[in-house]
C-alpha positions in Angstrom: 0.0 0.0 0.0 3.4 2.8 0.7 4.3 1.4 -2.7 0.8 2.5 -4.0 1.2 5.7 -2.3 4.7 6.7 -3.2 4.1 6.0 -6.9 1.1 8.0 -7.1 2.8 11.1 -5.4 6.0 10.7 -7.2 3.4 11.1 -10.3 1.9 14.0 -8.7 4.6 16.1 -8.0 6.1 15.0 -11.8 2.9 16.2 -13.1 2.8 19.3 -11.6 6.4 20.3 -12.0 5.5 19.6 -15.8 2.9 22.2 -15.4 5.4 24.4 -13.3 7.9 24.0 -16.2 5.3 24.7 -18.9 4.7 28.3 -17.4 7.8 29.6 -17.5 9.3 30.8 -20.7 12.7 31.7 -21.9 12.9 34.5 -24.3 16.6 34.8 -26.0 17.8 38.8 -26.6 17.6 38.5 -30.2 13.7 37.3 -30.0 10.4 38.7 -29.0 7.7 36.2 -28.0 3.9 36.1 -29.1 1.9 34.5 -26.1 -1.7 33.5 -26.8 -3.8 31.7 -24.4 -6.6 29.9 -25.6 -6.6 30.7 -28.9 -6.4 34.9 -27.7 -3.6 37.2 -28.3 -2.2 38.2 -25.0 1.5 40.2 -25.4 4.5 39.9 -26.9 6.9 38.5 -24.3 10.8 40.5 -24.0 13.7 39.1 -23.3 14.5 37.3 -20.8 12.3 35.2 -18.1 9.3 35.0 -18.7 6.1 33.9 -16.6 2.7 32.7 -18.5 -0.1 30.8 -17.1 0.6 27.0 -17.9 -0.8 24.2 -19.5 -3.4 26.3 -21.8 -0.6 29.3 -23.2 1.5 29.0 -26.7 4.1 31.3 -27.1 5.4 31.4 -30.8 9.3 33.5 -30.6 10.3 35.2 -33.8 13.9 36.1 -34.7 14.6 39.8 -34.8 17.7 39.8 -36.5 18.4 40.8 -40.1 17.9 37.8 -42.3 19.7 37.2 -45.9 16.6 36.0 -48.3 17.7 34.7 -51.9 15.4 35.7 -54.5 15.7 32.7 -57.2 16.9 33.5 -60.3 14.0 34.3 -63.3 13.9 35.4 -66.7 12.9 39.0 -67.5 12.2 40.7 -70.5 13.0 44.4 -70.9 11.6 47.3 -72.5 13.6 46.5 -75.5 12.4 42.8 -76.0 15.9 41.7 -74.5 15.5 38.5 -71.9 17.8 38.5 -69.4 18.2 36.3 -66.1 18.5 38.4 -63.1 18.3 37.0 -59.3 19.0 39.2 -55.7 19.3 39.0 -52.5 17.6 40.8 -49.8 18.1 41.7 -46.0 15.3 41.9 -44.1 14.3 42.6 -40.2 11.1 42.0 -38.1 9.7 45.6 -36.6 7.0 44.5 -35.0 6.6 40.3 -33.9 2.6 40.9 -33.8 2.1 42.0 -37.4 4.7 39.7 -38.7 2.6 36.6 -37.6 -1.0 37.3 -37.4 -0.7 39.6 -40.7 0.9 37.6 -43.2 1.5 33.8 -43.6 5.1 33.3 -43.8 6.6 36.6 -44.1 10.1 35.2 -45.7 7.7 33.3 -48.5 5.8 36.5 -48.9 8.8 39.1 -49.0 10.8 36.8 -51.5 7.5 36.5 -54.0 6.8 40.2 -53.4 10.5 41.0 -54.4 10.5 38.8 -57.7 7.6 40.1 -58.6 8.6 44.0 -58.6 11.5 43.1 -59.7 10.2 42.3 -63.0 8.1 44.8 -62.8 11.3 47.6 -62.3 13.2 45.8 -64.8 10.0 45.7 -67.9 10.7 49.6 -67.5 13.9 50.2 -68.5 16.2 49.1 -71.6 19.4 46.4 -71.1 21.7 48.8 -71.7 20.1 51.0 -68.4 19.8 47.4 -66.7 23.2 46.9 -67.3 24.3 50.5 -66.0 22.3 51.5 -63.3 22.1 48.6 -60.8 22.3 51.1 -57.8 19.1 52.9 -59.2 17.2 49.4 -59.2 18.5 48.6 -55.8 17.2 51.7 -54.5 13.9 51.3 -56.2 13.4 47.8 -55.2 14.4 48.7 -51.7 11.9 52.0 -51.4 9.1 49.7 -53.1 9.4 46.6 -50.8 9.5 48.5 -48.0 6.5 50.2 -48.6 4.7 47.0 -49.2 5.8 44.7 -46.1 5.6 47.5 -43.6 2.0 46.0 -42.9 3.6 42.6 -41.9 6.1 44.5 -39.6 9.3 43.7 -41.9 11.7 46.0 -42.5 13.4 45.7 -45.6 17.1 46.9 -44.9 18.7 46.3 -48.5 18.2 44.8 -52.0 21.2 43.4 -53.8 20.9 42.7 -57.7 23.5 39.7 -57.8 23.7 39.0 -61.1 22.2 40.5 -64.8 22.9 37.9 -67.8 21.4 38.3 -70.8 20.2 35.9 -73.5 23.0 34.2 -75.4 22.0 35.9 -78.9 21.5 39.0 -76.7 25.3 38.4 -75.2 26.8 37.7 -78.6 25.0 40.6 -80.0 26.4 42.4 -77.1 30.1 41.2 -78.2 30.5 42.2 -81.4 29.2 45.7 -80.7 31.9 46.6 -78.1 34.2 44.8 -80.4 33.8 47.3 -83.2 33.5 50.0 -80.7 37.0 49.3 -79.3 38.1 48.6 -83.6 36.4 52.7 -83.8 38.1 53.7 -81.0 41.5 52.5 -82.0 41.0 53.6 -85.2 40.5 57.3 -84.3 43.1 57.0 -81.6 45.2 56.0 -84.7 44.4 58.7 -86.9 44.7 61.0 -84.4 48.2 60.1 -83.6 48.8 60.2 -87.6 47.6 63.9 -87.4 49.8 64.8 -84.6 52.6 63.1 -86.2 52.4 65.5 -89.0 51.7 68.3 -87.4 55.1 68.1 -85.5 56.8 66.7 -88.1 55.8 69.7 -90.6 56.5 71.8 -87.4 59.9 70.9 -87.4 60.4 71.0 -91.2 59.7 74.5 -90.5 61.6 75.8 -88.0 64.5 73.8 -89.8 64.0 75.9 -92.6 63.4 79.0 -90.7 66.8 78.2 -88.7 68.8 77.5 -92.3 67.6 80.1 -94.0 68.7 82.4 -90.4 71.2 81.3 -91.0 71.9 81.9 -94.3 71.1 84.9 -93.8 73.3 85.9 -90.9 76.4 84.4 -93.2 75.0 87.5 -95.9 75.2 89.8 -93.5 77.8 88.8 -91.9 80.0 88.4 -95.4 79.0 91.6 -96.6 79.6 93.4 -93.6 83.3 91.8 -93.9 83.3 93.4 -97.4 82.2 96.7 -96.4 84.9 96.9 -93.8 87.2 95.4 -96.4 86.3 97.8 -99.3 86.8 101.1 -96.5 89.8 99.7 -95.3 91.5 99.0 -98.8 90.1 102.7 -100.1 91.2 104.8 -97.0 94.9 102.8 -97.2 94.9 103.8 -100.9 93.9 107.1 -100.1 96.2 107.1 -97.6 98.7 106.0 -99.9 97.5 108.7 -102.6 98.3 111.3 -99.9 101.7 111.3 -99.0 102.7 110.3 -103.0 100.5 113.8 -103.1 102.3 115.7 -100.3 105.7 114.1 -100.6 105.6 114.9 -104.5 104.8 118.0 -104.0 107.9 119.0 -102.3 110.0 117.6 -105.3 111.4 119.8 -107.8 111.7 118.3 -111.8 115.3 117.0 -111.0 113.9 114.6 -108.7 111.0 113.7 -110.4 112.7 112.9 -114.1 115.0 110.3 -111.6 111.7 108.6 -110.3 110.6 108.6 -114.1 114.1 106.9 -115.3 113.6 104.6 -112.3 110.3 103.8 -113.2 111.6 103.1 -116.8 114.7 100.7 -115.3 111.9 98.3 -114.1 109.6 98.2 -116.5 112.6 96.7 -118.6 113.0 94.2 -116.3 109.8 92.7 -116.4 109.3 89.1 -118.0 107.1 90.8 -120.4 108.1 90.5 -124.4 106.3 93.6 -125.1 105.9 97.0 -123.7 104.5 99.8 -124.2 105.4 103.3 -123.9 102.8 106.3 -123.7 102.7 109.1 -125.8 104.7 111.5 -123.3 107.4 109.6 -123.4 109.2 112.1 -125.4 109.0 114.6 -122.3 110.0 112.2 -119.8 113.0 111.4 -122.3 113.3 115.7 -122.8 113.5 116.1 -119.0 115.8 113.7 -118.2 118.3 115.0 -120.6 117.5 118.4 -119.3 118.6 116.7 -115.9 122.0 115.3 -117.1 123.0 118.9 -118.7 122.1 118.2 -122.1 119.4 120.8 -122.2 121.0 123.3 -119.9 118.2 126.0 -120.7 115.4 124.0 -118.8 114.8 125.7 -115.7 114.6 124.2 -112.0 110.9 123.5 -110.4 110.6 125.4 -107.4 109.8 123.1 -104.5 106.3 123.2 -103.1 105.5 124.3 -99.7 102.7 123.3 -97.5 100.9 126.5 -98.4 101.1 125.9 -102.2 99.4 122.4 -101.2 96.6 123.9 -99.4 95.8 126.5 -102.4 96.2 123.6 -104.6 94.2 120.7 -102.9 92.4 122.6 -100.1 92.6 120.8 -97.1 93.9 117.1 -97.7 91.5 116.0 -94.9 88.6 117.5 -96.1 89.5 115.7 -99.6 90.3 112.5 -98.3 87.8 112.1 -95.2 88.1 110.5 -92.1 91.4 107.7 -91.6 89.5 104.9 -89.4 92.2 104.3 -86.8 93.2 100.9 -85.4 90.9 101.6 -82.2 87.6 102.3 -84.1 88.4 99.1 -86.4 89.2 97.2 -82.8 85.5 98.6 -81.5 83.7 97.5 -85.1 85.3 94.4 -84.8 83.8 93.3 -81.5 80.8 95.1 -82.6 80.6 92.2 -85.5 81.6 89.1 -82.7 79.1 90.9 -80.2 76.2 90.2 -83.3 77.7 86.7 -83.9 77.2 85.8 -80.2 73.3 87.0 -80.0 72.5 85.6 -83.3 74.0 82.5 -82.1 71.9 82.1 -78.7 68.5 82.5 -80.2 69.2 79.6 -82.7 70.3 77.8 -79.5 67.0 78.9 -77.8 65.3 78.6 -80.9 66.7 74.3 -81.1 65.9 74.0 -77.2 62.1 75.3 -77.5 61.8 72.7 -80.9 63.4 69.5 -78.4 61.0 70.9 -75.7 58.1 70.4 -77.7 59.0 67.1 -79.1 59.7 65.6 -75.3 56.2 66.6 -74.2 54.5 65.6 -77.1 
């Protein structure tokens, strides 16, 4: 009969520590409960321990963490007829625990049908090429638009993802050739364009190089003409120079002296290698006046000699006549005048070559 006893109370107190046990409930910090009783919404149950009347109470805990949902991948077809296959993902959160169960049966199923279905919508708008281009925009859109629509179930939508856009093989191929010839157009005009520049600088440099030699032919003129202008003064002030004191000196010089000069002169014109040679008219005086000189025509008289007075009645002033006599410091200042030409002419040519280089190195 104790045996009896002891059973049944060992089943007693089991029974209601089951029912003890079945009251308490553990709510983890990343959950929110929703305790009914009897069929009847009663509150959503925090974190932590929680107390609920046992036996009769269901408490259903919903995870409020953000969840990755894959939306499968589906075949779209643009605005421009193009099909492509396009699949996302999407991060979502639960707001509110009450609306996300009693609103909405199965609020991941729901959210992933609601997100392939606008996304077709979004992407029946727009052409592949803005498909292809503006991912961010669709994100965005997608996001706003889901959002909107699950905020009666209490789910946030955080993010939309578009994972991957891949068009129809003919599409692809089609796809292909055009960026093929685009690159063949770009290289092409990236070609001619270097062919242009390359002609430009090369007919840039033809002519400077002519500028430079024909600069330079020119400073040679110049240059070689100046030389014979300083040549031609020099030569005609020495010979006038020359022409002066024969002038002056014979002057001085009475007949005597002259008809010596004369049968000087006479002495070397025989000794030239000449076969022939030929006497002027007035020989005959030359010939009178030398006699004259060696007594054989005693009645010729003397020439008086010419004084520096005579001159100046005769020839005026000799400078006047003959002009300025350049002396050795004036042809000392024209020379360096000349080098001091030579040495500017010769730095812009330089500057000139370094500018044409320049150019060439950047380009």
């Amino acid at each position: 009969m104790s045996t009896i006893l002891m059973t049944i109370a060992l089943l007693v107190a089991a029974v209601i520590i089951v029912i003890l046990v079945s009251g308490v409930k553990i709510v983890q910090p990343y959950e929110q409960g929703i305790y009914m009783r009897l069929g009847k919404y009663v509150r959503v149950l925090n974190q932590g321990l929680n107390i609920v009347f046992p036996l009769i109470n269901e408490v259903i805990k919903l995870d409020l963490r953000t969840e990755v949902l894959d939306v499968p991948r589906q075949e779209v077809i643009t605005k421009d007829n193009s099909p492509v296959n396009v699949d996302a993902v999407i991060y979502i959160r639960v707001t509110d625990p009450k609306k996300a169960y009693f609103e909405v049966t199965q609020y991941k199923i729901a959210t992933v049908n609601l997100a392939q279905t606008t996304l077709r919508a979004v992407i029946g708008e727009m052409e592949l090429d803005e498909v292809l281009s503006s991912r961010e925009r669709i994100n965005i859109h997608l996001r706003d638009t889901l959002d909107e629509s699950t905020d009666k179930w209490g789910v946030r939508v955080e993010a939309v993802e578009i994972r991957e856009v891949d068009p129809a093989a003919k599409v692809k191929n089609s796809m292909e050739e055009q960026t093929s010839a685009e690159r063949l157009r770009r290289a092409a005009i990236l070609e001619a364009d270097g062919l242009k520049r390359s002609a430009i600088l090369k007919a840039e440099g033809e002519k400077k190089a002519r500028i430079l030699e024909a600069e330079g032919r020119r400073q040679a003129m110049v240059l070689e003409a100046e030389g014979k202008r300083v040549a031609t003064i020099l030569e005609g002030q020495g010979e006038s120079q020359r022409l002066r004191i024969l002038s002056v000196g014979a002057a001085t010089m009475d007949s005597k002296a002259l008809s010596v000069l004369s049968m000087d002169t006479m002495v070397k014109v025989g000794q030239g290698e000449s076969s022939k040679i030929f006497f002027p008219m007035e020989v005959t005086k030359l010939i009178n006046g030398i006699s004259d000189y060696v007594g054989t025509a005693s009645d010729s008289p003397d020439r008086e000699i010419s004084t520096a007075e005579d001159i100046r009645t005769i020839f005026e002033n000799p400078e006047d006549m003959l002009g300025n006599i350049p002396k050795p410091e004036d042809i000392q200042a024209e020379a360096e005048r000349i080098d001091a030409l030579m040495d500017k002419e010769l730095k812009e040519s330089t500057q000139m070559m370094g500018s044409k280089t320049n150019a060439k190195n950047e380009s």
